[in-house]
N, C-alpha and C positions, 0 to 999 in steps of 0.2 A: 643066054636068054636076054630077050630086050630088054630095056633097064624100062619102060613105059608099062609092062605087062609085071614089072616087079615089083612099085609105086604101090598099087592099089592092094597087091595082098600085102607089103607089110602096112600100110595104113589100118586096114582090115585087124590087122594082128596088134597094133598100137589101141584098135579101141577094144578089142577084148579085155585086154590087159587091163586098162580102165574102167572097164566095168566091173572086173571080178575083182579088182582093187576097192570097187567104193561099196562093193557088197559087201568087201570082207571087213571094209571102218565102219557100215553099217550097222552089222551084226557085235561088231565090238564097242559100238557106242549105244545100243540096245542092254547087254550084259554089265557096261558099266552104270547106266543108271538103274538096272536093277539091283546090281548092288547096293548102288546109293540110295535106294528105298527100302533096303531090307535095315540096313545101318538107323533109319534116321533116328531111334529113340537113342540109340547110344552115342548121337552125333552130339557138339557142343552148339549154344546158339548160334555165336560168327561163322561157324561152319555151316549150318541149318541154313541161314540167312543168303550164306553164299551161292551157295546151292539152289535155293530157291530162286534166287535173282537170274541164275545161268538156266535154270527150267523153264522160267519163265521166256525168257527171249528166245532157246529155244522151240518152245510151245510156238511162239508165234509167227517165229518160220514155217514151221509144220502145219499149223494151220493154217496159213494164206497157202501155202504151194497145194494142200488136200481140197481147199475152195476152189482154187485154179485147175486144177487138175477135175474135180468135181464138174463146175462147170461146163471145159470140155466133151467131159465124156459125156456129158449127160442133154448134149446138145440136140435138136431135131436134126434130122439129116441133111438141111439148107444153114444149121448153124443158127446158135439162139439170139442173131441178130438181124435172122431173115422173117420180115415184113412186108406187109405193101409199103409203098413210098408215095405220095400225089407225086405229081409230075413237077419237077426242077426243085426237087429236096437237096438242100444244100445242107443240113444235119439230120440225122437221125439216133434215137435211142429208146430202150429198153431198159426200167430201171432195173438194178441189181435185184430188186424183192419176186422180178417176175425171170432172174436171170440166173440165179445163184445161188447156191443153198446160204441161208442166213442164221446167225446168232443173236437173239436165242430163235432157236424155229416155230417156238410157241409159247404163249403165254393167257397165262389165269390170272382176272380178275386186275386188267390193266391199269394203272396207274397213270394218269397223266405225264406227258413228254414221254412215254416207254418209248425207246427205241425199238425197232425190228433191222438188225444188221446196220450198216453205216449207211445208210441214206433216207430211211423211211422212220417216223416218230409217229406217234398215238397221242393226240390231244383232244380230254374234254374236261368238267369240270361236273362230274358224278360226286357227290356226295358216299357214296357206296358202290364200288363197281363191279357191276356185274357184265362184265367183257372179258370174251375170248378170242383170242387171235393166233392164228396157224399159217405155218407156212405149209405147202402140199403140193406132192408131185403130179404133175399133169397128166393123165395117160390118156385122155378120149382123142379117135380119130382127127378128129378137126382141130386139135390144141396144137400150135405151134409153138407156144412158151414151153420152155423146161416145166415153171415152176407157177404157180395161183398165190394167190393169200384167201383165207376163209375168216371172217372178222363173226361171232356168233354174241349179238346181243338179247340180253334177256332183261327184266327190269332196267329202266333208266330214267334216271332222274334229275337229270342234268336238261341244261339248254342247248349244248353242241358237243358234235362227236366229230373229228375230220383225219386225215392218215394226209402228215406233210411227207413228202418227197423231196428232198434235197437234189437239186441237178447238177452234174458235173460244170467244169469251167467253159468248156466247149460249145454248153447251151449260147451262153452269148458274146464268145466271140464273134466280131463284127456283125452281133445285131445289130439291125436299124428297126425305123420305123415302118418301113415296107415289108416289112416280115408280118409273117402268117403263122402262127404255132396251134399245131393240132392235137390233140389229145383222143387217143381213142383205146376205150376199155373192151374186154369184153366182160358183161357183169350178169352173174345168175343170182337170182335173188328168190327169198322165202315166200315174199310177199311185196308185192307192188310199193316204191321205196323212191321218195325224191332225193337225186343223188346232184351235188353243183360241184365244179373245177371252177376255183379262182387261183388266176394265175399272176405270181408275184416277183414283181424285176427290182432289183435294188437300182438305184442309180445317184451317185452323189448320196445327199443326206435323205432324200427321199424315195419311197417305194410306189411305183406303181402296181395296182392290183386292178384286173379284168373277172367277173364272177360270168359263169357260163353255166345254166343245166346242160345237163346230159339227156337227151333224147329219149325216152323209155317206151317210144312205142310203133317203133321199128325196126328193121334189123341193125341199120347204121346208128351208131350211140356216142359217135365221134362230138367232141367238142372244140370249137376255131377261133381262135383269139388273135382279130386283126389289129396290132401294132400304129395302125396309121391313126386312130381317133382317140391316142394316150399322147400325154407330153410329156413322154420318152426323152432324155437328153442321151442321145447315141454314144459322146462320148466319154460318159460317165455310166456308163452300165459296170455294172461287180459283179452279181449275181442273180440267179435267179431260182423257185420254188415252186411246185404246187400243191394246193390243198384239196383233197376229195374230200367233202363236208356231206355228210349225213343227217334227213331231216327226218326228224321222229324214229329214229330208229328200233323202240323198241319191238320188242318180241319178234325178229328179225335175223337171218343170215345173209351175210354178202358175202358172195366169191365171185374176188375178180380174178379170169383165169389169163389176163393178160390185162397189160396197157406202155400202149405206144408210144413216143411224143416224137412230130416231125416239125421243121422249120423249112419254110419257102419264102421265097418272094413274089408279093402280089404281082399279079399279070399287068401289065404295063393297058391301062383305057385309053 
């Protein structure tokens, strides 16, 4: 038999062997922490303690690989980072909160800086808060996000309400000043609702911030923030942020069932 036609079945046979191997430590590192839960009133503290420490790093393996794996599968069939793009989009993204199932997926009676997953935070200054916020799986026709957020205000008595997003490092690398950054939501709302993106670049010790409404009465709700009339220092850029800021929100629901951010360069006049 040719040795080229033998290659492929034993490979073939080397990863079975590895699969039914890592089912079978699988299934035996399942029955050993079951054990280890049936034990714990009879365990000593340093042992509890230790235990708990290996669960936990554990746990957080598991969990990032069942996010990553969630994500996937639960991708639209172009993939939950298919978008439009304007033309000569040199970055684009999708935050995690419209990409990924997030922790915690919901929350009552929000609390100032509350997180939603690691990139998005809840800030206002309610004396009493009566805010809920949900994450929620997309299913209409036309959604191409996996995932929404549903933010449900009822009494508020505060002066601001706004949902920060944290952007990865990628945002601005080799920004300049000729950059174009576009923000575009899709946003279904209870009741007619001024909604502003202001967007916030670190650079050196100073921050520049761009405030922009959102368009609310047509179908396009994109928001554009041209870089060329900030004094941006390019080579001092760190980071960058935006804020979707909420005005008068009470007695009100927002679901945004998507939002984009792209980066271009203005067209050369």
């Amino acid at each position: 038999m040719p040795v080229a036609a033998v290659a492929p079945a034993g490979a073939a046979m080397l990863s079975g062997l590895k699969r039914r191997l890592g089912e079978r430590l699988d299934r035996y590192a399942v029955r050993r922490w079951a054990r280890n839960r049936d034990r714990v009133g009879r365990l000593g503290p340093f042992q509890l303690e230790d235990l708990s420490r290996r669960a936990a790093l554990l746990r957080a393996e598991l969990d990032g690989f069942t996010d990553d794996a969630a994500e996937r599968l639960l991708m639209p069939r172009d993939g939950s980072t298919a978008f439009e793009r304007p033309l000569g989009t040199d970055w684009a993204y999708r935050p995690e909160l419209w990409r990924r199932p997030v922790r915690p997926a919901g929350v009552a009676a929000i609390k100032s800086r509350q997180k939603i997953g690691t990139e998005a935070a809840i800030f206002h200054d309610c004396r009493k808060s009566e805010l809920t916020g949900h994450q929620l799986r997309n299913t209409g026709e036309l959604d191409i996000a996996p995932f929404g957020f549903r933010l449900d205000v009822f009494d508020f008595d505060g002066s601001f309400l706004s949902l920060v997003l944290h952007l990865p490092d990628a945002a601005v690398e080799g920004l300049e000043k000729r950059h174009v950054i576009r923000v575009s939501p899709v946003i279904e709302l209870e009741k007619p609702l001024e909604i502003f993106a202001r967007l916030n670049i670190r650079h050196g010790p100073n921050t520049e911030q761009i405030l922009r409404e959102f368009p609310m009465d047509g179908t396009e709700k994109a928001a554009e923030f041209d870089l060329a009339y900030t004094e941006l220092n390019e080579k001092r850029v760190s980071r960058m942020w935006l804020d979707l800021i909420f005005e008068r929100p009470a007695m009100n629901q927002v679901t945004l069932r998507d939002l984009t951010i792209t980066r271009r360069p203005r067209a050369n006049l």
